[in-house]
C-alpha positions as CSV (number, residue, x, y, z in Angstrom):
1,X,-9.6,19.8,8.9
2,X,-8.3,17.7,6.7
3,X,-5.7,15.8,9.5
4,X,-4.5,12.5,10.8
5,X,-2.1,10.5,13.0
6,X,-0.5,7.3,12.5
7,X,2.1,5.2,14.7
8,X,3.6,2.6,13.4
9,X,6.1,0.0,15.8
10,X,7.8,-3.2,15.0
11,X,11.0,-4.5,16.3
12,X,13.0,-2.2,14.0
13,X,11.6,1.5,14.3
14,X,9.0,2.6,16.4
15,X,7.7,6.2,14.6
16,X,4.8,8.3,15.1
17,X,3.3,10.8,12.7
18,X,0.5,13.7,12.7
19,X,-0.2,15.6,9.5
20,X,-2.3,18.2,8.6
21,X,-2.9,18.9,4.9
22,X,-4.2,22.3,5.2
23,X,-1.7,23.6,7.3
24,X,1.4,26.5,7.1
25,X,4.5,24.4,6.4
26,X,5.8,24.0,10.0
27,X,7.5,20.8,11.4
28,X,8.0,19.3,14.8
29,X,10.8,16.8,14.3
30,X,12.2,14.3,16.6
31,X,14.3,12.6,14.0
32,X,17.8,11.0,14.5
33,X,18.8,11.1,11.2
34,X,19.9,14.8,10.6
35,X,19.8,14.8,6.7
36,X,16.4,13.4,6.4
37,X,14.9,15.6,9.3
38,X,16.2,18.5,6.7
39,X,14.1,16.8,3.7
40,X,11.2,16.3,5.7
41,X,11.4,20.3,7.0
42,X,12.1,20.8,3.4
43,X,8.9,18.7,2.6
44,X,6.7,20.2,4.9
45,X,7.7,23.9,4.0
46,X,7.5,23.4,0.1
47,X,4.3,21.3,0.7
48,X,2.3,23.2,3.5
49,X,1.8,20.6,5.7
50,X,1.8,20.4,9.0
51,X,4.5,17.7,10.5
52,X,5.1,16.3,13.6
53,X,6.8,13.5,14.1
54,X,8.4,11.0,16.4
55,X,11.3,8.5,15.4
56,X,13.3,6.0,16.2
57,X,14.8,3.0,15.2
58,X,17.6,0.5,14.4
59,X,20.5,2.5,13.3
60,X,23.1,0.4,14.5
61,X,22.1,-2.0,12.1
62,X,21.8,1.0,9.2
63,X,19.7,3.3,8.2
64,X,17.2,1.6,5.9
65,X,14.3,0.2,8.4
66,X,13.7,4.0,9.9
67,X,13.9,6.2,6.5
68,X,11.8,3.5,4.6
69,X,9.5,3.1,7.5
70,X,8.9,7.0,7.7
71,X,7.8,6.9,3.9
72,X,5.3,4.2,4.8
73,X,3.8,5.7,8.2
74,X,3.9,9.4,5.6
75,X,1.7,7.4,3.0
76,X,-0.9,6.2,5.4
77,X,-1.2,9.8,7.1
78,X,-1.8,10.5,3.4
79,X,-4.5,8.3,3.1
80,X,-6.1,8.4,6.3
81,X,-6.6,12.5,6.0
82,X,-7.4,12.3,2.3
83,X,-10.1,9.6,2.8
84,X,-12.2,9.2,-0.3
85,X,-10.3,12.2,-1.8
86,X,-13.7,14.2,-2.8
87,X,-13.2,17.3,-3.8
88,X,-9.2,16.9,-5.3
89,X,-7.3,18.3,-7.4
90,X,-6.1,14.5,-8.1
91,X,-3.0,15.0,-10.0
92,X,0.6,18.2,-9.6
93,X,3.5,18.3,-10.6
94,X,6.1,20.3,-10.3
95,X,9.8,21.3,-12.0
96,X,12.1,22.5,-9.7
97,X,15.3,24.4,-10.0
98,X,18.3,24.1,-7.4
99,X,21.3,25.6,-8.4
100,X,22.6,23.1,-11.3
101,X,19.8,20.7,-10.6
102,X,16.7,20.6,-11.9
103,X,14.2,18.0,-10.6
104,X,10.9,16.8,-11.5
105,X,7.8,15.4,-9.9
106,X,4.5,14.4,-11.2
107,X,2.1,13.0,-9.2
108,X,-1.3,10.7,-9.3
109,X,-3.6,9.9,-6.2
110,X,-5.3,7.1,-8.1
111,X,-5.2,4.3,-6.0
112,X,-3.1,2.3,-8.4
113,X,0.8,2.3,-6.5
114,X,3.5,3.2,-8.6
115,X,6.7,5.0,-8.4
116,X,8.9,5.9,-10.9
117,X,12.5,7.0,-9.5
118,X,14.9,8.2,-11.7
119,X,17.3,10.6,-9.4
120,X,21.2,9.4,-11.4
121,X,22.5,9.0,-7.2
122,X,26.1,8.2,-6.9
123,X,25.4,5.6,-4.1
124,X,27.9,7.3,-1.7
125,X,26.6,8.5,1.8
126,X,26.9,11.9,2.7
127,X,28.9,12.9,5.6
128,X,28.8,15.4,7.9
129,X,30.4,16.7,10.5
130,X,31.6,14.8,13.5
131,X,27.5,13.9,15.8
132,X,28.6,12.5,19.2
133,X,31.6,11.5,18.7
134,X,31.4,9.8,15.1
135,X,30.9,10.7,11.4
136,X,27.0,11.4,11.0
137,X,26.3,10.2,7.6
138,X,23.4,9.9,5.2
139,X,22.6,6.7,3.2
140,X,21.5,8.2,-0.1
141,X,20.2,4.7,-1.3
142,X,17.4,4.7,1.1
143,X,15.8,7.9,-0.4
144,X,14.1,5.6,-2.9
145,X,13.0,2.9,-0.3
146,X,11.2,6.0,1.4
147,X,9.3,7.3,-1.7
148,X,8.5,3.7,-2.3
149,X,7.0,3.0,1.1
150,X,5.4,6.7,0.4
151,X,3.8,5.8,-3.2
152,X,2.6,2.0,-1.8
153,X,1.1,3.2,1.4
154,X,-0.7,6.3,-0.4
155,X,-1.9,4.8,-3.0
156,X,-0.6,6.8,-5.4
157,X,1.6,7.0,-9.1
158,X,5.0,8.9,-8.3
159,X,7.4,10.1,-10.7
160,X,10.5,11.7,-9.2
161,X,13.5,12.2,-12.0
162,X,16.4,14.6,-11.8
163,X,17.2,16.1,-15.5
164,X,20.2,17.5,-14.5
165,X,22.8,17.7,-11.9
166,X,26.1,17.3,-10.2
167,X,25.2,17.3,-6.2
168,X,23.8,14.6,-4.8
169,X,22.7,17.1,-1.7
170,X,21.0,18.9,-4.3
171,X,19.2,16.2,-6.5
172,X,17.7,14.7,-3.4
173,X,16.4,18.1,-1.8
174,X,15.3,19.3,-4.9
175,X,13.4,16.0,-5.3
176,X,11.7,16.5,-2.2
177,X,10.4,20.2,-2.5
178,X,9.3,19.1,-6.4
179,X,7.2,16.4,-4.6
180,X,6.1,18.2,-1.9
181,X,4.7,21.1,-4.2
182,X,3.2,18.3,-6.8
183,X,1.3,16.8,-3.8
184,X,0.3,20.0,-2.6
185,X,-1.2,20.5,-6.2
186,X,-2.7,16.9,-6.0
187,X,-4.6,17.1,-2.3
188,X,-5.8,21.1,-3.3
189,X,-9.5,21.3,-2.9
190,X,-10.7,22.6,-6.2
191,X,-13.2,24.8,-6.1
192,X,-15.2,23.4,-9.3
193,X,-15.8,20.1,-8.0
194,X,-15.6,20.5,-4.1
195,X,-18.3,17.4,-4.2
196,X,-17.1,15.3,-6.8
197,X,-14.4,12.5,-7.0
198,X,-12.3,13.4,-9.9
199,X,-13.0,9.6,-11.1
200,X,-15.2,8.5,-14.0
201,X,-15.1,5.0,-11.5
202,X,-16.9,7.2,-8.8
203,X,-14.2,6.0,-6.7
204,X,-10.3,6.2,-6.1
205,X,-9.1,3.3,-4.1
């Protein structure tokens, strides 16, 4: 089984993740953040893996520290259950289609960090309906400060880009399930070369 568990605390967010690569698609979620515990549902389920995780953090300051932090405790999970990455695919990518949106996501576990982000976001928070009292509300900016801590802590060349699209509900979820299926791609076990690391440098790290 190809799993692993990471916790990560500092005096912003304290989170916890498990992961399993080979698993069905379900998630355990203990997120306060209501639109990202959707993407990362929507991540899970469009990816296979298995999810559970634990979060908290500074959100009276905003929400930056917790969603960028959850990308970087994601990426080491990554890493951790991938370990020398014998037997990958290496490399997915996906297009996919959400109503007027159409994302893209092409994907690289080569050791060499890079992500390319390219999602045309308005900038303006979502908001939702009233959560204890107060607007709930979704910092859209921080979606590319978690797919940055994601690509840096993995190890791995990311290319998310929306071609087209209106909703910025849409162009972020769509980017999500087109990552989640390229990296699904990426970590398969390929039958051919179940032995080999898909590297002419014999290594990827």
């Amino acid at each position: 089984m190809r799993t692993a568990e990471v916790s990560r605390q500092t005096g912003e967010t304290n989170i916890t993740i498990a992961l399993n690569l080979d698993g069905g698609g379900s998630a355990r979620l203990e997120y306060p953040i209501g639109f990202m515990a959707h993407m990362l549902n929507t991540f899970a389920k469009h990816g296979l893996f298995d999810l559970e995780i634990k979060a908290e953090g500074d959100l009276e300051v905003d929400q930056h520290h917790l969603v960028e932090d959850t990308g970087i405790v994601l990426g080491q999970c990554f890493a951790k259950a991938l370990g020398d990455k014998r037997g990958v695919r290496r490399v997915g990518s996906c297009l996919f289609p959400m109503d007027e949106t159409l994302a893209r996501s092409a994907v690289d576990l080569s050791g060499r960090a890079f992500l390319v982000f390219e999602a045309g976001l308005s900038g303006m928070p979502l908001v939702s309906a009233q959560a204890q009292g107060r607007p709930a509300s979704f910092q859209t900016d921080t979606v590319e400060d978690f797919w940055q801590g994601f690509a840096f802590s993995l190890g791995a060349a990311i290319h998310l880009d929306i071609l087209r699209g209106r909703s910025d509900h849409h162009k972020i979820e769509a980017l999500f399930k087109a990552a989640a299926r390229a990296l699904r791609e990426a970590v398969e076990i390929d039958p051919a070369s179940v032995n080999l690391i898909p590297s002419t440098k014999g290594m990827l790290a």
